[in-house]
C-alpha positions as CSV (number, residue, x, y, z in Angstrom):
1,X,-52.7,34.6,-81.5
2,X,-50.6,37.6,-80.7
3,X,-48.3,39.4,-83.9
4,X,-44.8,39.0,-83.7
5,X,-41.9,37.3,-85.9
6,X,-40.9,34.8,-83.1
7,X,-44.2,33.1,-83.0
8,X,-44.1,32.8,-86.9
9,X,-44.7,29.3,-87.5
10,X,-44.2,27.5,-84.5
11,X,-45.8,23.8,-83.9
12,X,-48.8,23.9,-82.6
13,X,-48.0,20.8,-80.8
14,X,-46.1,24.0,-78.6
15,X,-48.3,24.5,-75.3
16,X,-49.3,28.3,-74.4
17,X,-49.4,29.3,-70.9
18,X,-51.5,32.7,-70.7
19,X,-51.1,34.0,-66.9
20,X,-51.7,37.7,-65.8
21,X,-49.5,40.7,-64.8
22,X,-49.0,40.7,-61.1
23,X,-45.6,42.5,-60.6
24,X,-44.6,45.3,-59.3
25,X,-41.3,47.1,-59.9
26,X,-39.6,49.4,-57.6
27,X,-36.8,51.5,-57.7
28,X,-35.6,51.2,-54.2
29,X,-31.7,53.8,-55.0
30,X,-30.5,55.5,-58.0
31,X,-26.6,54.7,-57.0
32,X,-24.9,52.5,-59.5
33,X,-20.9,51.5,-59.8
34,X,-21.4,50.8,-63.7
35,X,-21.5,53.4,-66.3
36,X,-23.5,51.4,-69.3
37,X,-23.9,54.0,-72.4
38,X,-27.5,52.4,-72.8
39,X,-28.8,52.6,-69.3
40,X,-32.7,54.0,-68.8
41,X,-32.0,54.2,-65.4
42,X,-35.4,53.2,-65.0
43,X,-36.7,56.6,-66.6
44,X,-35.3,58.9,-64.0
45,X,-32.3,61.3,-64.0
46,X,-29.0,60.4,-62.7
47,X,-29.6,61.9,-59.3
48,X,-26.2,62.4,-58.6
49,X,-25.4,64.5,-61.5
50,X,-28.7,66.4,-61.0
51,X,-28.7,68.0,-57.7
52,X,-28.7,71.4,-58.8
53,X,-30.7,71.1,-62.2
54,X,-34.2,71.8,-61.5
55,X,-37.3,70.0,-63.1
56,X,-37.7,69.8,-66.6
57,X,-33.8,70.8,-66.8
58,X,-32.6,67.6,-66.3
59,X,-30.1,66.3,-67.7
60,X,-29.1,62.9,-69.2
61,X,-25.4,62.3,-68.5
62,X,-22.6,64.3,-66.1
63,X,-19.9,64.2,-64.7
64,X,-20.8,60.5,-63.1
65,X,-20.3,59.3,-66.6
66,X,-23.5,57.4,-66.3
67,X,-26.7,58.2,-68.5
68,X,-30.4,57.9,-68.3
69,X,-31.4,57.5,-72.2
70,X,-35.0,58.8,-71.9
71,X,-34.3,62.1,-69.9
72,X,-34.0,64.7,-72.6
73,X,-37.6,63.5,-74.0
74,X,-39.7,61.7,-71.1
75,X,-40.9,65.1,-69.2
76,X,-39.3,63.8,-65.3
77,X,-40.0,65.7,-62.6
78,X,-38.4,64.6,-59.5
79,X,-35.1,63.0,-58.7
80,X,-35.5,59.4,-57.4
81,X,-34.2,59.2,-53.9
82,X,-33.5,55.9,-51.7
83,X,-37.2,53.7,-50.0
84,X,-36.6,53.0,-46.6
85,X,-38.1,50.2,-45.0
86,X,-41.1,52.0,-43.0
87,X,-44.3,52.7,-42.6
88,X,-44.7,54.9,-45.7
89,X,-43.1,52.4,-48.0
90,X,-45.4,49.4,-46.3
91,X,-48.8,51.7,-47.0
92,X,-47.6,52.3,-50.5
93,X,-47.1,48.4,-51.3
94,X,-50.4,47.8,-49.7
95,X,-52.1,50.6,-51.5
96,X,-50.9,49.2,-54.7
97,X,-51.5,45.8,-53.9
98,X,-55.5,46.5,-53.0
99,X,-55.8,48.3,-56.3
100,X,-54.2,45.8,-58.7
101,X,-54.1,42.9,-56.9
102,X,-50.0,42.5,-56.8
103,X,-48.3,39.7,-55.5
104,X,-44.6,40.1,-56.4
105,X,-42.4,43.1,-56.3
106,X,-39.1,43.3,-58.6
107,X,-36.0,45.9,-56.9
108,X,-34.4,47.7,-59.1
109,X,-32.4,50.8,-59.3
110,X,-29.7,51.8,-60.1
111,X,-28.3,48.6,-58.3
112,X,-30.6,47.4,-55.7
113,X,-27.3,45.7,-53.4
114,X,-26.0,49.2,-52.9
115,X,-28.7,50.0,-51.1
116,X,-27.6,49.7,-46.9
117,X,-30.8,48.4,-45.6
118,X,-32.0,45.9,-48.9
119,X,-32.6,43.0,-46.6
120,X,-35.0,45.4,-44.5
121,X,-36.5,46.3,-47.3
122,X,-37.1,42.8,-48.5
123,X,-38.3,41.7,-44.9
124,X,-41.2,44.9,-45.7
125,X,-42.3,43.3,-48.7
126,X,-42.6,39.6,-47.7
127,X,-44.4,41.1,-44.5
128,X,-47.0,43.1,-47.0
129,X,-47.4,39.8,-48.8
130,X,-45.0,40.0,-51.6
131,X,-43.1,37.4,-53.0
132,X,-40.1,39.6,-53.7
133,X,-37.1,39.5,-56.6
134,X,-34.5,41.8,-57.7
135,X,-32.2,42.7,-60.6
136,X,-28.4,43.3,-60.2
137,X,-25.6,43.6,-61.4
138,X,-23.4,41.6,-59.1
139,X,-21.2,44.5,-58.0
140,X,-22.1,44.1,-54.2
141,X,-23.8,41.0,-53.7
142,X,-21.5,39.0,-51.5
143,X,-22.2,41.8,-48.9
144,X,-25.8,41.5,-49.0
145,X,-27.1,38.8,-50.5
146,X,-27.0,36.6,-47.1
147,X,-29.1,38.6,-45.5
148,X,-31.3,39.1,-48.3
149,X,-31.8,35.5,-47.9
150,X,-32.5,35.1,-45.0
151,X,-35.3,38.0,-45.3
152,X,-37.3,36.4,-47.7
153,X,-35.3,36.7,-51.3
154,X,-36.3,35.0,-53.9
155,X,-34.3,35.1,-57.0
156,X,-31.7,37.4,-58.4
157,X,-31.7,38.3,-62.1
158,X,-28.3,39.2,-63.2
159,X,-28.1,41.6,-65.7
160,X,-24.5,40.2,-67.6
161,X,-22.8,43.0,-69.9
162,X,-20.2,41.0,-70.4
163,X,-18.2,37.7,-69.8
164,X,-15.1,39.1,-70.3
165,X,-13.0,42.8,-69.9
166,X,-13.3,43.6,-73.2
167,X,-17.0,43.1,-73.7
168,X,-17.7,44.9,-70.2
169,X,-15.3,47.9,-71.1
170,X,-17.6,48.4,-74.7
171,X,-20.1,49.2,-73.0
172,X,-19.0,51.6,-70.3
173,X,-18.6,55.3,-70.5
174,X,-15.0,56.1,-71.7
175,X,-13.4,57.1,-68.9
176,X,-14.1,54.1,-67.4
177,X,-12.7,51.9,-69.8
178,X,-10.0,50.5,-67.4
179,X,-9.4,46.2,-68.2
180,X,-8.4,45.9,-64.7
181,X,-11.9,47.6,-63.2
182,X,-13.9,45.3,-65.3
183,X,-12.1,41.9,-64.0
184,X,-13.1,42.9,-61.3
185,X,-16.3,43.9,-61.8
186,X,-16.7,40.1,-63.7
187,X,-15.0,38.5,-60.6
188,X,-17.9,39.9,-58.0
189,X,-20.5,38.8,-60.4
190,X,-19.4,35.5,-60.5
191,X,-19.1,35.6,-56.8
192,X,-22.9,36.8,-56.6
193,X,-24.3,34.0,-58.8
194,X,-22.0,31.7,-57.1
195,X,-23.7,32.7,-53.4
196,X,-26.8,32.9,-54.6
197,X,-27.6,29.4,-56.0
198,X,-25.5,27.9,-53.0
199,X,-28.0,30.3,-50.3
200,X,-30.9,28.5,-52.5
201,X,-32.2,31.3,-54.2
202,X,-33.5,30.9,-57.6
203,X,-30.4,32.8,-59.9
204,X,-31.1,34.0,-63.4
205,X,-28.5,35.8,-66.2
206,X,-30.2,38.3,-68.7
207,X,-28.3,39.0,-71.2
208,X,-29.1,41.6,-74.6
209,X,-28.4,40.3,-78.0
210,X,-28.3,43.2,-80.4
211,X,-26.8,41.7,-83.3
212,X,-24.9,38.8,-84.6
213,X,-22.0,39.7,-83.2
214,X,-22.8,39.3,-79.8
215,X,-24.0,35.6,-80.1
216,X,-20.4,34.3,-79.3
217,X,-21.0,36.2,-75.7
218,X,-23.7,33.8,-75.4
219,X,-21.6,30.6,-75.7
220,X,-19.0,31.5,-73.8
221,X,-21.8,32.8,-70.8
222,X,-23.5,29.1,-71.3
223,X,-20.2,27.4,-71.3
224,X,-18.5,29.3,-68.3
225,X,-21.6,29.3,-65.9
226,X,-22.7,25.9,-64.4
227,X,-26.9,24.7,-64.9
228,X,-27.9,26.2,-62.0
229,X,-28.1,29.5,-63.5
230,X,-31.2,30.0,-66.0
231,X,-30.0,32.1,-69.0
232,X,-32.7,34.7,-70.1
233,X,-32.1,36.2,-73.9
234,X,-33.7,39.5,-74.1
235,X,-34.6,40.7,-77.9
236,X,-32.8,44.5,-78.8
237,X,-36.1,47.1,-79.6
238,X,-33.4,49.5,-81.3
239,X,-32.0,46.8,-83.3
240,X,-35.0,45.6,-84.6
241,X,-34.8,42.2,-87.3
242,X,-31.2,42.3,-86.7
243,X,-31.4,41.1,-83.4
244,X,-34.8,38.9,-83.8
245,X,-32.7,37.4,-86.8
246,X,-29.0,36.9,-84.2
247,X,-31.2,35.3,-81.8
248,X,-32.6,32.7,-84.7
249,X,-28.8,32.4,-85.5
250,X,-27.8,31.4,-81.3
251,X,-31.0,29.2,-81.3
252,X,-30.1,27.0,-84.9
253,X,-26.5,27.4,-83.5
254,X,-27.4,25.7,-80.1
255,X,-29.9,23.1,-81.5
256,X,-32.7,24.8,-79.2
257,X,-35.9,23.3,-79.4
258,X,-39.2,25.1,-78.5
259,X,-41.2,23.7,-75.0
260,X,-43.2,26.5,-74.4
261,X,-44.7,30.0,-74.6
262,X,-45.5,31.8,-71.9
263,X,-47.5,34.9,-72.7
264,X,-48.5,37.7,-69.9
265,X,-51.6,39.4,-70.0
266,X,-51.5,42.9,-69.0
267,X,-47.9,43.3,-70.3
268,X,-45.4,43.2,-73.1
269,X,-42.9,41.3,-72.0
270,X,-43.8,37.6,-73.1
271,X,-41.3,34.4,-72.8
272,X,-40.1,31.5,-75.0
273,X,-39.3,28.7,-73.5
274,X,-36.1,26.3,-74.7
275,X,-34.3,23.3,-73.7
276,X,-30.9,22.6,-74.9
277,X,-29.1,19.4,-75.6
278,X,-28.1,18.3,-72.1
279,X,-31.5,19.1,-71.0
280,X,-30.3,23.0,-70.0
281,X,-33.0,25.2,-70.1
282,X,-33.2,28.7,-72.3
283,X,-35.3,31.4,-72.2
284,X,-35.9,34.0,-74.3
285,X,-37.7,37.4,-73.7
286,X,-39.5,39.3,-76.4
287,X,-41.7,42.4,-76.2
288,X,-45.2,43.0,-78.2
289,X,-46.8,46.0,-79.0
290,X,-49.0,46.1,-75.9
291,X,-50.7,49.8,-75.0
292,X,-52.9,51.6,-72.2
293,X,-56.2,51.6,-74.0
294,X,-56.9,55.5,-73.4
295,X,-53.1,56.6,-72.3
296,X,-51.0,55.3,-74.7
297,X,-53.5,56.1,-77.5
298,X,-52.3,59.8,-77.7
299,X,-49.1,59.7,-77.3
300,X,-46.3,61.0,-79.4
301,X,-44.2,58.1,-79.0
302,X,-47.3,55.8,-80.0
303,X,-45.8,54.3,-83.2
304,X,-43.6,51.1,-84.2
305,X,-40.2,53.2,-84.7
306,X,-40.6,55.1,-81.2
307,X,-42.6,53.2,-78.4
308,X,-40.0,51.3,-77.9
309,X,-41.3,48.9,-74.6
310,X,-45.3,49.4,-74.5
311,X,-46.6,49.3,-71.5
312,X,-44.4,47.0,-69.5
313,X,-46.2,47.0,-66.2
314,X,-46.6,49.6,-62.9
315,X,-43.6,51.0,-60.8
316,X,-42.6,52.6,-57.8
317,X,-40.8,55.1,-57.3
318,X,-39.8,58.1,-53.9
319,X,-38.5,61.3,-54.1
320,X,-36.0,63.1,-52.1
321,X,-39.0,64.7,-49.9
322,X,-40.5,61.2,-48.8
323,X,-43.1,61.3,-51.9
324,X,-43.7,58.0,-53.6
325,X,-44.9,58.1,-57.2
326,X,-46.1,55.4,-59.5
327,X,-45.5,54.9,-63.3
328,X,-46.5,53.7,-66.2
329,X,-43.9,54.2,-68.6
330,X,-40.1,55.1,-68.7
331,X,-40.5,56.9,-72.0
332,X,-43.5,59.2,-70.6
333,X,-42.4,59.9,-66.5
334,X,-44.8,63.3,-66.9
335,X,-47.4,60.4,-66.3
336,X,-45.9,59.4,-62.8
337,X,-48.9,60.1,-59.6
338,X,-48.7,60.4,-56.2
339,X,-49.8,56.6,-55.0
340,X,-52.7,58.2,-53.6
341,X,-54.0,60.3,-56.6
342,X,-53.0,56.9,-58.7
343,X,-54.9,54.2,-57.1
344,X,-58.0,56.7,-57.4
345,X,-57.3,57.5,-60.8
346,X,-58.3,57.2,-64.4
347,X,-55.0,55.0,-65.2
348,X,-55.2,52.5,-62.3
349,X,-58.5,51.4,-64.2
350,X,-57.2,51.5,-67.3
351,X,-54.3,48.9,-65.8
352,X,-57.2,46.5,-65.0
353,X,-59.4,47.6,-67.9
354,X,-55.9,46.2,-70.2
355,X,-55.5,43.1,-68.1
356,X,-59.2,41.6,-68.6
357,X,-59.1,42.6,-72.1
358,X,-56.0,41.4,-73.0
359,X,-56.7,38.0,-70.9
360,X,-59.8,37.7,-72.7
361,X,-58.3,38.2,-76.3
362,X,-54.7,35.8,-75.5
363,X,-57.3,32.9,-74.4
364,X,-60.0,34.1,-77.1
């Protein structure tokens, strides 16, 4: 059995699901309407407030007020530009797709909805044979999530920073700090999980829990959104125990009781699996200290203090000249490839090397 706190002691009456990593992300525009003070921003620059930096002068916040937490230590070299829904996009999904055997691709950004052509870009995946998700943050989603329906979409993880002004405001950059901008902020991302469970889309809420503090954020989310939406907890990496021990404190406070754990071969990310009085379902997302077997092994950030999401899977990324690079990790973006120089590379078999091995050991 894998280490970590969470699966201290649980029945063994529990079932274990082991499946395999087959998802890949992909940042499809860097443009965001929120300013969160802990976004990674998927480990590139802020492209807006990097135009006339160069390379390896990059920097991690401007004038945009947003921030990309890993700049100033993770060695990028490009600024992420929009994917367009063509031919070079289409070879790059299939590239990847022959090399690690991919099945689903996640959009991200920035916020995926922004992006003028998403349903496009949805209809590309399905048509490479992708099953295809995103992650948003509601701003835009009455605009485009129709059409993303009807291209294929399958569900839409909302990223939930707050259920009320107040929360949303902590967490934005200063200037932005406006009660009336957040309402209304919080009303288009109730009208985006609202749409997408009536268009039939599978609609999910993630939601950080730092500390203690933020567990009453967690009742009110449960208590304001209907059943439809599946509530995701995700575990805090910088806040350590305290935020393991808060989410002991929303489970004994909710009466939670353990169905299942899902663990992920060939990734960190691994899933808990709850149902609540009233039969509601709860998940909750933890990360374990999973690393490239060669890669990771050297790395300066390969400790328990400063690696602070292993090696979380395989994303996509184009730069302003057309160039699509992959990645391995947000903390390390010196390691991003040209898809071509990736899928012939060292790392691409160390990505399969990790997933038989780590298979072999979670079913041991």
């Amino acid at each position: 059995m894998i280490q970590h706190p969470a699966l201290e002691n649980i029945d063994r009456a529990v079932p274990i699901t082991v499946t395999t990593d087959r998802t890949l992300r992909v940042k499809v525009i860097d443009s965001c309407g929120m300013t969160c003070t802990f976004c990674h921003n998927e480990g590139t620059p802020v492209s807006v407030d990097n135009r006339a930096h160069a390379a390896g002068v990059f920097t991690d916040s401007g004038s945009s007020g947003r921030v990309s937490i890993y700049v100033a230590t993770n060695g990028a070299n490009f600024l992420s530009a929009p994917v367009f829904p063509d031919e070079s996009f289409r070879r790059a999904l299939e590239q990847l797709q022959n090399a690690l055997g991919f099945n689903e691709v996640h959009l991200t950004g920035g916020e995926p909805t922004l992006h003028p052509r998403l349903p496009e870009i949805v209809t590309t995946a399905r048509e490479a044979g992708y099953a295809v998700s995103i992650t948003s943050n509601g701003e835009n989603g009455a605009r485009t999530l129709p059409s993303c329906a009807l291209s294929g979409l399958g569900r839409v993880n909302f990223s939930v920073f707050g259920t009320t002004p107040e929360e949303l405001m902590q967490v934005q950059h200063v200037r932005f700090r406006n009660k009336a901008l957040a309402q209304r902020k919080i009303a288009a991302l109730d009208e985006s999980i609202r749409l997408t469970t009536e268009l039939g889309m599978d609609a999910r809420a993630n939601i950080v829990l730092p500390h203690r503090d933020h567990v009453p954020r967690v009742h009110r989310l449960l208590a304001k959104y209907s059943s439809s939406l599946s509530v995701r907890i995700l575990s805090s990496l910088a806040d350590g125990d305290e935020s393991l021990n808060a989410i002991d404190t929303l489970l004994d406070e909710l009466g939670a009781e353990l169905e299942e754990v899902r663990l992920i071969a060939g990734t960190s990310g691994f899933r808990m699996s709850y149902r609540l009085p009233g039969n509601r379902p709860l998940i909750v997302k933890h990360i374990r200290p999973v690393r490239l077997p060669t890669t990771c092994a050297g790395c300066r950030f390969n400790n328990s203090t400063d690696c602070e999401e292993g090696y979380y899977g395989v994303r996509l990324y184009r730069d302003a000249a057309g160039r699509f690079h992959v990645g391995v990790c947000i903390q390390r973006m010196d390691l991003c490839r040209p898809v071509e120089e990736f899928v012939a590379g060292d790392v691409r078999d160390e990505v399969l090397q990790l997933r038989e091995n780590d298979l072999r050991d979670l079913t041991a």
